[in-house]
Structures are given as C-alpha cells and as structure tokens.
NUDO-475340 format. One record per residue (C-alpha): x, y, z. Coordinates in steps of 0.02 Angstrom, whole numbers, plus 32768, in hexadecimal, padded with zeros to 4 digits. Layout:
# NUDO-475340
- xx/yy/zz
- X/Y/Z
...
This chain:
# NUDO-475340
- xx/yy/zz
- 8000/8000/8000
- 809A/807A/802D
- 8090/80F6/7F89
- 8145/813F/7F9F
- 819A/81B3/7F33
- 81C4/827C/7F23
- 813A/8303/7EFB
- 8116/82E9/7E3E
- 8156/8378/7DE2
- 80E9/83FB/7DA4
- 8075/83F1/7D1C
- 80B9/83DB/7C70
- 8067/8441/7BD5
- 7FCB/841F/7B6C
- 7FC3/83BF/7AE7
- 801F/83CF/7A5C
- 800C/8387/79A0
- 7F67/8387/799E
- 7F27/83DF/7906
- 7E79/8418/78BA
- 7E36/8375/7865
- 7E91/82EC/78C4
- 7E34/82FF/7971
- 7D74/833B/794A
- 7CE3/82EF/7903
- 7CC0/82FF/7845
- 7C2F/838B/7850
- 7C67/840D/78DB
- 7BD6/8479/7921
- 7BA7/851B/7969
- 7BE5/8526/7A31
- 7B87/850F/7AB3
- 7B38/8598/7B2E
- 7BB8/8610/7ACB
- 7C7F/85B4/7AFC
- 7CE1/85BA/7A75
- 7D62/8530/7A31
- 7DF5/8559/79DF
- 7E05/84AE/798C
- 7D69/846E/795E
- 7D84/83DD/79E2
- 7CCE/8375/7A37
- 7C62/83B5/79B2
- 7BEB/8342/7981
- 7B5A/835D/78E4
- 7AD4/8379/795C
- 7B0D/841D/7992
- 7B7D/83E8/7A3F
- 7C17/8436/7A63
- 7C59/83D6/7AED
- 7CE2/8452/7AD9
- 7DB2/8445/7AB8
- 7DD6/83B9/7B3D
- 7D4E/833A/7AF8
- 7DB9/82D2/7A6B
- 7D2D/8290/7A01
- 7D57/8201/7985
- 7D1B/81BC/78F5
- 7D74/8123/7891
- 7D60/8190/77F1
- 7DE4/81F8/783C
- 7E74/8165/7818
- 7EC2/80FB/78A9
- 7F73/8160/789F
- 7F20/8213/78B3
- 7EBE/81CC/7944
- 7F58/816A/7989
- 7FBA/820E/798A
- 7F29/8284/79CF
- 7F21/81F7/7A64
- 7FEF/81E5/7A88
- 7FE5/82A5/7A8F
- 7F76/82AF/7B18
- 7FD4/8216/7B72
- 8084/8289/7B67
- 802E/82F8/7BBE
- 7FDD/8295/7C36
- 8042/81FF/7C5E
- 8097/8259/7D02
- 8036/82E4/7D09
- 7FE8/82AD/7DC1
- 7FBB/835E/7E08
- 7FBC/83C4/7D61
- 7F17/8421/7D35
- 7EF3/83C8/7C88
- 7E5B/8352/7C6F
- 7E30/8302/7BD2
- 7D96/8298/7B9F
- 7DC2/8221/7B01
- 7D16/81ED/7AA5
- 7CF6/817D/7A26
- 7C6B/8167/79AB
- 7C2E/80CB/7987
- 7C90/8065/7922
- 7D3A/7FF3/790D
- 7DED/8053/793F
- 7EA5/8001/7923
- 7EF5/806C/79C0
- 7F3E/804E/7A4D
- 7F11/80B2/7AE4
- 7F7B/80EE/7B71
- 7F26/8148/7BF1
- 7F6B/81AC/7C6A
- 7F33/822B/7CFE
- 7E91/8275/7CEF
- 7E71/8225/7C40
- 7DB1/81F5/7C2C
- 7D9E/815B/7B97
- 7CEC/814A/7B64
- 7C88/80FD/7ACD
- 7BED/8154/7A8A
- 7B99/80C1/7A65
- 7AE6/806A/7AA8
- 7B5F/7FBD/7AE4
- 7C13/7FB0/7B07
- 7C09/7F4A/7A43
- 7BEF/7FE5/79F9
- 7CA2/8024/7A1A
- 7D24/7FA6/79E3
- 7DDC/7FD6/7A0B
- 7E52/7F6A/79BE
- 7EE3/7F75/7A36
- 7EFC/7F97/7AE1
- 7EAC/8014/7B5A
- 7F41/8016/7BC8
- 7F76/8052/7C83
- 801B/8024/7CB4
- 80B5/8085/7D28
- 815B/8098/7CDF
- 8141/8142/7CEE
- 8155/812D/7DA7
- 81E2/808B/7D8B
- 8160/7FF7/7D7C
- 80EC/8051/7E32
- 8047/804F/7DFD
- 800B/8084/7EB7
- 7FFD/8146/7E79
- 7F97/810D/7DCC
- 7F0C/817A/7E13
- 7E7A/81E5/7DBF
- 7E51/818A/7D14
- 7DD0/812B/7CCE
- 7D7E/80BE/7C3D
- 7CD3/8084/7C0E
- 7C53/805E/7B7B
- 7CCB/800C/7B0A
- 7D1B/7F53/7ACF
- 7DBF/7F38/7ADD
- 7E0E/7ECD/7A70
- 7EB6/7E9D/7A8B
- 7F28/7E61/7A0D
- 7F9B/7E09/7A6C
- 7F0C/7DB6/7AFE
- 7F20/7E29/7B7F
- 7F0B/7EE4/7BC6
- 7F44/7F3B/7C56
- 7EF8/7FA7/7CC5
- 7F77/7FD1/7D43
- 7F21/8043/7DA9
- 7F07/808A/7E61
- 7E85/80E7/7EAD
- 7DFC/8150/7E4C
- 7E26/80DB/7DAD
- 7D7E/8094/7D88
- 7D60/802E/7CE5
- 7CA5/800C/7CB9
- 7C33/7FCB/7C3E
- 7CCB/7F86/7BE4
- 7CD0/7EE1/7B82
- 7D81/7E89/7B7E
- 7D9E/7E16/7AE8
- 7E17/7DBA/7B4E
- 7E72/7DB4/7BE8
- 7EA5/7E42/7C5B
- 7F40/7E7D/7CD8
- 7F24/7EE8/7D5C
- 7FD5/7F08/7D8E
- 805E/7F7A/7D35
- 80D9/7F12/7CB1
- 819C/7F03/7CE7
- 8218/7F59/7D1A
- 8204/7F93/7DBC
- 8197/7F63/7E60
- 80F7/7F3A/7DFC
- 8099/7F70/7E88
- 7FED/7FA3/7E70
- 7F59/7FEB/7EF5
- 7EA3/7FD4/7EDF
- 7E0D/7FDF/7E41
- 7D71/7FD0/7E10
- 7D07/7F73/7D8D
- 7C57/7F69/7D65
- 7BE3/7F4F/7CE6
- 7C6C/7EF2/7C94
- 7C7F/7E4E/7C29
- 7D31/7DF7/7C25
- 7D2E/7D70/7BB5
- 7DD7/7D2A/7BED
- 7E10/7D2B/7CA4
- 7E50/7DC8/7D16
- 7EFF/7DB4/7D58
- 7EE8/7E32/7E05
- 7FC8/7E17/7E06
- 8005/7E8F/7E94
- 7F60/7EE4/7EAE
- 7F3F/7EFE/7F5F
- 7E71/7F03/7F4D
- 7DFD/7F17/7EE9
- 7D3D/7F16/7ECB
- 7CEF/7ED1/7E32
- 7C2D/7EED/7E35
- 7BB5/7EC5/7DB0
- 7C2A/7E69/7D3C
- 7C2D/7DC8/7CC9
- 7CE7/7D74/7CE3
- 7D38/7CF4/7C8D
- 7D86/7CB7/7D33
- 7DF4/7D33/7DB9
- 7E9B/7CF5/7DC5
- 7F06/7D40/7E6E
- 7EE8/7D8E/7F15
- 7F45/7E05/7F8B
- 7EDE/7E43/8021
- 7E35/7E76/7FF6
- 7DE6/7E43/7F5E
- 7D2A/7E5C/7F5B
- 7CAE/7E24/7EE4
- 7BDF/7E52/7ED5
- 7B6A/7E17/7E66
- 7C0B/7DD7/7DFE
- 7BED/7D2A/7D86
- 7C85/7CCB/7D88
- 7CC2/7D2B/7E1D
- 7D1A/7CA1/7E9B
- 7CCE/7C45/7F24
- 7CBC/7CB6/7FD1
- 7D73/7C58/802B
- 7DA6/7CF9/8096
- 7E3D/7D10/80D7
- 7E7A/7C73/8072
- 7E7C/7CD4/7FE4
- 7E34/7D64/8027
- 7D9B/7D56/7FA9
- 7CD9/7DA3/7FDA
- 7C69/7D85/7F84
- 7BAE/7DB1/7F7F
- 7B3C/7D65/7EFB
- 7ABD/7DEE/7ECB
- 7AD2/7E9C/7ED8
- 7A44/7EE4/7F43
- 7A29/7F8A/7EF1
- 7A8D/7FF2/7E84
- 7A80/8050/7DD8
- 7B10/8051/7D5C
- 7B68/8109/7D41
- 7B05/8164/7CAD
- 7B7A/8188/7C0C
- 7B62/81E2/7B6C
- 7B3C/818C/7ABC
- 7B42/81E2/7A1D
- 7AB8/81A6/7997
- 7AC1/818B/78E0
- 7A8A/823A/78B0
- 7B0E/8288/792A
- 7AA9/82B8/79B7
- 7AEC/829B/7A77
- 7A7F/826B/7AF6
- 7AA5/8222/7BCE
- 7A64/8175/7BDB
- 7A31/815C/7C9F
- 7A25/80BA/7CB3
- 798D/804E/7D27
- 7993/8020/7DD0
- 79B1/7F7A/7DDF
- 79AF/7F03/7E7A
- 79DE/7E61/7ECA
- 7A47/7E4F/7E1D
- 7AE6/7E05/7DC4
- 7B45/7E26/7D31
- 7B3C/7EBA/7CB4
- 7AAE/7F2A/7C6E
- 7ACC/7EFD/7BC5
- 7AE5/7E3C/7BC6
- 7A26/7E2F/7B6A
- 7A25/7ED9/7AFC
- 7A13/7F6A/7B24
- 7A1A/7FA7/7BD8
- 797D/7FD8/7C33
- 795D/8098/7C53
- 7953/8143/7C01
- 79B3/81BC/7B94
- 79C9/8283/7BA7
- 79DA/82E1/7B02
- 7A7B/8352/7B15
- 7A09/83DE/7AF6
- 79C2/83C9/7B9D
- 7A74/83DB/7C01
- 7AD2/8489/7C0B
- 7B84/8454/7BDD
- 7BE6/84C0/7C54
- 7C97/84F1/7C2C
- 7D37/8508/7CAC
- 7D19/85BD/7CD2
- 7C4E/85B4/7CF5
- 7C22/8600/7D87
- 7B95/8591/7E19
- 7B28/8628/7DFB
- 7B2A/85E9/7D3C
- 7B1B/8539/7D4C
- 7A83/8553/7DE1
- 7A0B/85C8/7D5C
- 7A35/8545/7CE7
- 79E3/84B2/7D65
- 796F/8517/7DA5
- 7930/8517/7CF7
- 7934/8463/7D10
- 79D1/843C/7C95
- 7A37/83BA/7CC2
- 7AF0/83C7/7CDA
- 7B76/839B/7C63
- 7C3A/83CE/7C8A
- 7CA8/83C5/7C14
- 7D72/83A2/7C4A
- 7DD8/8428/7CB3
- 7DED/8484/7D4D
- 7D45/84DF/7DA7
- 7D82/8566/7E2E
- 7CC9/858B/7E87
- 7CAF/85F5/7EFB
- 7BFE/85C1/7F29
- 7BA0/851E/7F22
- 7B41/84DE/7E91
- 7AA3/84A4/7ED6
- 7A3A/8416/7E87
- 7983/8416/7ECA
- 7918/83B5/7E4C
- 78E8/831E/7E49
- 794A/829B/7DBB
- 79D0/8312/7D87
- 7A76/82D9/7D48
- 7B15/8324/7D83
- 7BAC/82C9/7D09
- 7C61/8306/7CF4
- 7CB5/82D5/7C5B
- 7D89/82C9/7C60
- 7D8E/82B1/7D27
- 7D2C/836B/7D33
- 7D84/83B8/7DD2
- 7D2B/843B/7E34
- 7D7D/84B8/7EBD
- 7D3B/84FC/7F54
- 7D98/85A3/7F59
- 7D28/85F1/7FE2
- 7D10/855C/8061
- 7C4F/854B/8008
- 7C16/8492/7FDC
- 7C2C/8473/7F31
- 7B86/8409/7F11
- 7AFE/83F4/7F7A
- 7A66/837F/7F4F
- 79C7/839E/7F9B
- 7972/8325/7FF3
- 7906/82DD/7F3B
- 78FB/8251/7EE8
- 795D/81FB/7E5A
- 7A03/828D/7E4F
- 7AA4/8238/7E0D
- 7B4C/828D/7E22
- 7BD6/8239/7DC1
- 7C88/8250/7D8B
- 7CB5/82D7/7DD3
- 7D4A/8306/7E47
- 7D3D/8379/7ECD
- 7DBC/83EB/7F49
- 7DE2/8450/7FC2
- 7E35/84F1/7F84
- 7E14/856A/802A
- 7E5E/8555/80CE
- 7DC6/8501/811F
- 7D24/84B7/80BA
- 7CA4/845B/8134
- 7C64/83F6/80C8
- 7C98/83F4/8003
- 7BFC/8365/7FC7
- 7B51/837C/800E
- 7AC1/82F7/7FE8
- 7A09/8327/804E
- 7A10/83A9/80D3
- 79FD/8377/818A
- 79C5/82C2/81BE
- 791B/82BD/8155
- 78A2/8249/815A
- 7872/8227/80BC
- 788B/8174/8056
- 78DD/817C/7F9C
- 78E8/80C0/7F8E
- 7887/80AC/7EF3
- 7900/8133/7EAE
- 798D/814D/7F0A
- 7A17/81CD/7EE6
- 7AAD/819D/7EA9
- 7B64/81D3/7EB0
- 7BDD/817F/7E29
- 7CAC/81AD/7E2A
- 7CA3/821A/7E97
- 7D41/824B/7EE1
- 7D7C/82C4/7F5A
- 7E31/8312/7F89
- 7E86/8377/7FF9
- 7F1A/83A5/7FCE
- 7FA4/836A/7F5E
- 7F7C/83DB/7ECC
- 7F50/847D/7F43
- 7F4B/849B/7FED
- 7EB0/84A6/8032
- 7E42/8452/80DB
- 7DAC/8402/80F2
- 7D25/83C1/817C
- 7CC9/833F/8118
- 7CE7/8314/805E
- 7C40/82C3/804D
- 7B99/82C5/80CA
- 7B15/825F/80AB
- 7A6F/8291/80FA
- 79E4/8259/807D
- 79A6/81A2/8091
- 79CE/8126/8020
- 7A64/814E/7FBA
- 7AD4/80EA/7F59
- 7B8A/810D/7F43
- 7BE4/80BA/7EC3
- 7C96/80C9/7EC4
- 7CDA/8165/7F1C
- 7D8C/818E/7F49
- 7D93/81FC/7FE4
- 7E55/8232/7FFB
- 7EB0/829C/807E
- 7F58/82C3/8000
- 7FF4/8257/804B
- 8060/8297/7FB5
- 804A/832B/7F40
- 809A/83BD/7EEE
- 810B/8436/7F79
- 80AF/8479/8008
- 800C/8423/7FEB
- 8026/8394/8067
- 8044/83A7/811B
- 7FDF/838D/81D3
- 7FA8/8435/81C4
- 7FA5/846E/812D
- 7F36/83F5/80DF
- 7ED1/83CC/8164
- 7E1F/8352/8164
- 7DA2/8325/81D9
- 7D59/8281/819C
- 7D3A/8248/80F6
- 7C82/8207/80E5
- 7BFA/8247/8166
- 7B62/81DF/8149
- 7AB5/8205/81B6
- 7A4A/81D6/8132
- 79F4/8115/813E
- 7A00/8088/80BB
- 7A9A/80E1/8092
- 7B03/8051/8012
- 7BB4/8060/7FE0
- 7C05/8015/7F64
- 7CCC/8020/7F46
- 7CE4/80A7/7FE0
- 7D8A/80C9/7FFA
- 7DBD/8163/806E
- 7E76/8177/8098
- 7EDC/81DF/8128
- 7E53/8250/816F
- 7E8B/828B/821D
- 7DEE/825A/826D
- 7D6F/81D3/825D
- 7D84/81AA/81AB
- 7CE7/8159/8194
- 7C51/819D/8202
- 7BB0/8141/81F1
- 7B26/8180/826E
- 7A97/8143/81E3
- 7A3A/80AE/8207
- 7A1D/8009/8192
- 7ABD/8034/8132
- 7B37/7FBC/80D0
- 7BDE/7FB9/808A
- 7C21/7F4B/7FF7
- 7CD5/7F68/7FF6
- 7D54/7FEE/805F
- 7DFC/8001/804A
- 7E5C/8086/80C1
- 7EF5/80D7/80FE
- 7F07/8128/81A0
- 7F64/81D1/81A3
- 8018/81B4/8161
- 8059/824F/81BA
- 801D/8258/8270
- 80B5/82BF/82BC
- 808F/8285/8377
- 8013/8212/83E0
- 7FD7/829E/8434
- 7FAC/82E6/8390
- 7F46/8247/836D
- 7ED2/8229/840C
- 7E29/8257/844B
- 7E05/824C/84F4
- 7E62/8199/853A
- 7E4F/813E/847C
- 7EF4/8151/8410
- 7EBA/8191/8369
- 7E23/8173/830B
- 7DC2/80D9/82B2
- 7DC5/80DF/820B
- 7D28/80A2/81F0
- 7CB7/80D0/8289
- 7C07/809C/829A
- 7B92/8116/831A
- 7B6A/80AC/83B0
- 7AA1/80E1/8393
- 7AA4/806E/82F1
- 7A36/7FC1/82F8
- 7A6E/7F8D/825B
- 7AF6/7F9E/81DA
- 7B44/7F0D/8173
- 7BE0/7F35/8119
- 7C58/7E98/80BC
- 7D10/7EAA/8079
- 7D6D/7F29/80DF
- 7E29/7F63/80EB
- 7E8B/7FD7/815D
- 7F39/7FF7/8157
- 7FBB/805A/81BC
- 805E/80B9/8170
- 8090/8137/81E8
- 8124/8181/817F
- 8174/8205/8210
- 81AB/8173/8276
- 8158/81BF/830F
- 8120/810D/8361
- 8059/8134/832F
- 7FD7/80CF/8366
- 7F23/80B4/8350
- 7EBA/8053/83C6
- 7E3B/8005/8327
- 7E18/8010/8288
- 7D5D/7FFC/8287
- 7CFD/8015/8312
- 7C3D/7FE8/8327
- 7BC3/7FD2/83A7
- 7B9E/7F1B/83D8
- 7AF7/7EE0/8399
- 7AAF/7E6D/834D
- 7A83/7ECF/82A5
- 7B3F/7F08/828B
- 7BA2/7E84/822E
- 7C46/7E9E/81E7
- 7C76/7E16/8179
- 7D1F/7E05/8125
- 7D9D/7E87/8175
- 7E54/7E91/8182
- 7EDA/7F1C/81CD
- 7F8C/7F2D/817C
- 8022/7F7A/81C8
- 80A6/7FC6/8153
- 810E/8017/81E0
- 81C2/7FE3/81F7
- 81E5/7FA8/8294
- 81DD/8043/8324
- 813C/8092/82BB
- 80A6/804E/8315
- 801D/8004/82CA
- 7F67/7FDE/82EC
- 7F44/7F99/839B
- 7E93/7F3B/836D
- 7E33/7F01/82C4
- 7D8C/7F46/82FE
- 7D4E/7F77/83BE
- 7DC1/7F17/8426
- 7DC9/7E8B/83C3
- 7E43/7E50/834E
- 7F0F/7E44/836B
- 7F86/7ED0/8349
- 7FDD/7ED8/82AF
- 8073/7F51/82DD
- 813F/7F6E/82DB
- 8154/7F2D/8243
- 80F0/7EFB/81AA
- 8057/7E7A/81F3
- 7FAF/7E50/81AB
- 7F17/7E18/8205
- 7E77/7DD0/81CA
- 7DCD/7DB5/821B
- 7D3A/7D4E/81CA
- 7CA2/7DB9/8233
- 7C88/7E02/82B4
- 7BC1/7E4E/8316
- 7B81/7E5F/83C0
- 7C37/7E52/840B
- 7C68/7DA3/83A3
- 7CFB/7DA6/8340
- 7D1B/7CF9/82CE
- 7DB6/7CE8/8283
C-alpha cells in the first residue's frame, strides 16, 4: 500500500500536434451557450459543442491521425499527476486500429447504445513506467462503453484509486498490474457492468471490487478482493484467498453515459434501477432506462460561474461538464427531482470560498457522476452535500445516486476541509467514490496543518448503500455512519500517514480514531469486504486503538475484514481489528484477518 516517491513535478504543457481535422468530428457545429473553440474539437452534427477538451472520433478520420491525436494527449498526461489538464477521448460508433494509453485525468468513452458498438482494435492500456514499474499513484482515470480487443490476448489496466473501468467488453484476458521493470506494484480498482471473456489476472493488486460483471474466471488474490453480483466471480473462501463474495446485488443503477445516434445527435442514457441482480445491463440488448437529448443539459465550460449553472437548473436543465478546472466560489445547488449532474474528462470543481460545491436537495432520483471535487480555501465544512438535515422522507423506489465521485484535499492545492461528503437524504447509493486526505502532492500542499480534514464520509441518512468506498488519511473518524439500516460492499483505507505525535492523535483516553466508525444509536448496518492499513511515515511510534469500531448488536455484522501494518519496526501500528477485538498488527509489517464479527463475537 506504501505509495513512496518525491512530489511529482509540475504540470507539463497542453497538447501539442493536434491539428484541425485529425481530432473533431466530420460536421463541426455552432457552440454551445456562446464558448468558443479554437479547433473545432467535440462537435458533433447535431449542434453540441462539448468544447476543445472533448476528442471526438470517427473511423473515417484514419487510424494514424487518431493514433497521433491520442499519444498527444498521453505525452501530456502520462506524469502529469497534479497538473490542471483534463481530457475526455470519445468515440463514435464504429471499428478503430489504435492503441490507447491513458494517463491522469484521461476520460475513454464510446458513444454507442452497447459496449459492441465501439470496437478498438488494440489495447486500452494503464501501466507505470512512468513512475519505474509503481502503479500505486495510477490515480484519476477511467474507461467505459467500449470493446476491447486485444491483439495479442491481453490488456492492462494498471491502476490505483479513482481508476474505474465500466461497461467495457474484453475480447480476451486482462492484467491488472503494471508490466516489468520495476516493483509492479499496483493499489486498488473498480469494474462493473463489464464482460471479460477470458480471465482477470488481479497480479500485485492489493484489492479490488468487481460488481456487476460477467468473468471468464479471476485468477490471483492479495488482501481484499470483493465480488457482488459477479458470474464467474470465485467461491466466498475468505481469508484463504481473501475472496467475498455476494451473489446478487441488492440495489444499484449503472452510471448514465452519453451515446451519439446515427444522425449525429447526443443524448445521457440513465440507466433503470435494478435489484437483487447479477451481471451486466446489456447481456440481453439494450439496457433498461431512459435517454436525455443534449438539448436538455446546459454544457457548462471551465470558467462558468454556480450563479450560471443554478439559472440553468432552475430552468430544469440538466448538467453536463465538459473537462477542466472549475474555481467556484458558491455552491451549485440541484433541487429537482431526476436531474443529472455528469462530468466529462474527470471535471474538477474548487471551493475557493469554503462554500459546498454541490448540494442535492432532499428529492428523488438526482445522480451526480464523474466529477472530482476540492478544497481550495483554508477551511470548507463540507465540500458534497446530499438532503439537508436528517429528513424523513423514503426515496427507495428512486433513490439518488452518486457515481465517481471523488474528493481531495490537497496534493494539487492547499486547501482544508470538515467533511468531503454528508449524506442526510434516505436511501442513497454510492457507487465508487474515492475520498482522499493528500499523503503526496506538489510543494507545500501536504502537511498536518496545512491540508487538514475532518472525516471523509458523514452519513445520517438511512438505507444509505456503498459500493467501492474508499476514504484515506482523514485526521478524524474517517468513516462516520450515524444512519440506520446502512450497508457497505467493499472499503479500502489508510490511516493518516503523517501523524507528528500521539498526543496529536487522541481523543479523550482512545489513541486516534477508527477508520470506519459506526454511531453506537445504530440497530442495524451490514457491511462485507473491508481493509485498513497503517503507514505512519514520521517514525513517531503512532498508534491507533481500532480500525472499525461499532456498537455490539445483533443487527451490526461485519463480515470479511482485515488490518495491515506497513510500519518498520519502532512505527506503531493498529492495536485492535474492530472494538476490542482482533490482535495487533504492529512494529513491523503484519496482517490480520477476521471472518465476522456482531453483538461482541469475533470469528476468525
């Protein structure tokens, strides 16, 4: 899990080489809501301008213009971890002879209906030799809607955190960890929606979650490898491998995405609720669900204001951002019912004036995806807010819905924060979020106090669901869940790498915080596949007391958990797995797993 390595230098230029005619669909079109585009780039025949940092393709274009277009945007963004560029490469439907490698904040979509509808002939690849063969820091990129084709068998996807790949059909086999030389180390993914017609080789990754997927077979394990509503996923044998697995996936919807039709026109397909299910959405045809005509979305631009974006949903537009950097200064508020909030290009938005960036009122059916959101002021209490207060109402026959959604503070820019995300409506479903407390960045971005964070996830909403949470070095509790009847399908966390002292790290007689910290007023809460581990890098001797702490009842099961120490020996480590249950893992690098554990039982 240990990341390593020196700030990454700063951000390298934009693209070069890539000229009118080799990057842009074949009709361009008027721009939209008045932006300009100074190459024609994301135009589409229906009138969209998705603007200069949506690459759209078509195969008339030719395979080598489209191979160069893509390598230009990879020179750019193979290293360029904290840099401010953000690129979204789209492909009509159709057959391409490319090979794709995709680096930081590089968004690789079809347009099509099905994943069939975009062949790539080649590899969609993630791997690390920028960073000698680590592919711990392969953060903040992300593929979906396509087939991948492989000429050779095989593709990698390399990545770490905030990598997702979905609604992606391998024609083959795939590798999740980097190719030689170096470590080949690699640190958590994601997949769903996804058919692998081969077998998935997890190498050196240290978890994973696979949801909603059709596999071949899963070859490899490490410590936490979870599986839900996954056919061909392995037999539940925790810790020996450490698999989960749970058959049917209770309730979820897949991420919406956009398609292109035949006469040019874009539109957001949202697709259906489904429950108690397995496999994709498009095994039988076409998925279930709905489409939004482009028409109906205000495409915002980097350099759109909150007041901007809120006229345009208070008109009841949807939300479409295109790739870049969004400094706002006041919070873009989403208050009907249904709307769709989705970032194109890893969309990042910046709260320069300690005001929440998005906040979701308490409605049904709202789906905020793809975007990546950060502190940029000194102190913001809470950056993602879904429902206000503890309401009452029920949204379980359509439940909001947050997809990608990733949070930082620090690494890029200094900034603090309270909470990254607070839940408070009933009934959500996260799918995949990334919740991270910098441990690395560019110069004077990381530090105790100068990028401090509260806790990552605040939940007080009930039938809260979680899928893929992971929520690394908050100072506090990482994880607080005061909401009854919740349930978590996968967490992977770090405590705080840089805790200068023990006193620095207590409240009241308990030595630090739980990662993951249940309220003692919940009767219920079931959460499967969990993993905490310690690196306290200062070599202060830093303790904490538990990694997840819960009250003992009946109706709170943990099932599958494990804590890692990383320390050398001197560094501490983590006292307890969860209450005061569990052995130590400490002085040295140690690994503990735990089968359950409710109402004060712990089987290991």
């Amino acid at each position: 899990m240990l990341r390593g390595g020196a700030a990454v230098a700063a951000a390298v230029p934009l693209v070069g080489g890539i000229t009118a005619g080799t990057a842009f669909a074949s009709s361009p079109a008027s721009a939209s809501h008045g932006h300009g585009n100074d190459y024609g780039h994301g135009h589409g025949h229906g009138g969209a301008d998705l603007g200069a940092n949506v690459l759209v393709f078509d195969p008339s274009m030719g395979d080598a213009a489209i191979q160069a277009a893509v390598d230009a945007v990879f020179a750019t963004q193979e290293s360029n971890q904290f840099g401010d560029e953000r690129y979204a490469l789209a492909f009509r439907p159709g057959t391409y002879n490319v090979d794709i490698n995709v680096g930081f904040y590089t968004h690789v979509l079809g347009l099509g209906e099905s994943p069939d509808d975009v062949v790539i002939n080649g590899h969609v690849t993630v791997d690390a030799q920028w960073f000698d063969g680590n592919g711990t820091q392969d953060f903040w990129r992300a593929a979906e809607n396509l087939t991948i084709a492989p000429p050779d068998g095989l593709n990698r996807w390399a990545v770490a955190q905030a990598g997702p790949m979905r609604r992606v059909h391998i024609k083959g086999n795939i590798t999740l960890w980097p190719s030689p030389p170096g470590n080949q180390w690699s640190s958590g993914g994601f997949l769903a929606d996804s058919l692998v017609d081969g077998y998935v080789e997890s190498g050196s990754q240290q978890q994973w979650l696979t949801r909603n997927s059709t596999m071949g077979s899963w070859n490899g394990s490490n410590w936490n490898m979870v599986f839900v509503g996954v056919q061909g996923a392995p037999a539940q044998t925790f810790p020996t491998p450490p698999f989960t697995t749970v058959d049917r996936t209770p309730v979820v919807r897949e991420k919406p995405f956009l398609t292109v039709d035949r006469h040019g026109d874009y539109q957001v397909f949202v697709p259906a609720l489904r429950r108690n299910s397995t496999g994709t959405t498009w095994a039988h045809g076409r998925a279930a669900g709905h489409s939004i005509a482009l028409s109906k979305c205000f495409v915002a631009r980097p350099g759109d204001s909150a007041t901007e974006i809120n006229r345009a949903l208070s008109r009841g537009q949807h939300l479409l951002f295109t790739p870049g950097i969004y400094n706002l200064s006041s919070t873009i508020r989403v208050t009907r019912p249904g709307t769709v909030v989705l970032g194109l290009g890893y969309t990042t938005l910046r709260s320069t004036h300690g005001n929440t960036l998005i906040d979701v009122a308490d409605v049904d059916g709202v789906t905020v995806a793809g975007v990546l959101v950060e502190a940029a002021s000194k102190h913001t209490p809470v950056l993602v807010q879904i429902g206000d207060g503890c309401g009452r109402r029920r949204h379980a026959s359509d439940p909001t819905v947050l997809f990608d959604v990733f949070a930082r503070i620090g690494g890029a820019i200094a900034g603090g924060a309270g909470v990254s995300l607070r839940i408070d409506s009933n009934d959500v479903i996260c799918d995949h979020l990334w919740l991270w407390r910098a441990d690395h960045g560019l110069d004077n971005t990381v530090g105790w106090a100068v990028n401090p964070a509260d806790t990552g996830i605040l939940v007080n909403g009930d039938h809260v669901t979680t899928y893929g949470l992971f929520v690394e070095h908050y100072q506090k509790y990482e994880v607080l869940w005061n909401g009854d009847h919740g349930s978590t399908y996968f967490f992977q966390n770090e405590h705080p790498y840089d805790v200068p002292t023990q006193t620095a790290w207590v409240h009241g007689a308990t030595k630090g915080y739980a990662a993951y910290k249940v309220a003692d007023s919940v009767r219920e809460h079931h959460a499967w596949g969990l993993g905490s581990y310690c690196f306290f890098n200062l070599e202060a001797d830093i303790y904490t007391d538990r990694a997840y702490e819960v009250p003992d009842r009946p109706g709170v099961v943990f099932t599958d958990l494990m804590t890692v120490c990383l320390n050398g020996a001197g560094g501490g480590g983590i006292l307890h797995a969860i209450n005061n249950a569990g052995d130590p893992v400490q002085n040295g690098f140690g690994t503990y797993f735990m089968k359950s554990y409710s109402n004060g039982r712990a089987v290991v």
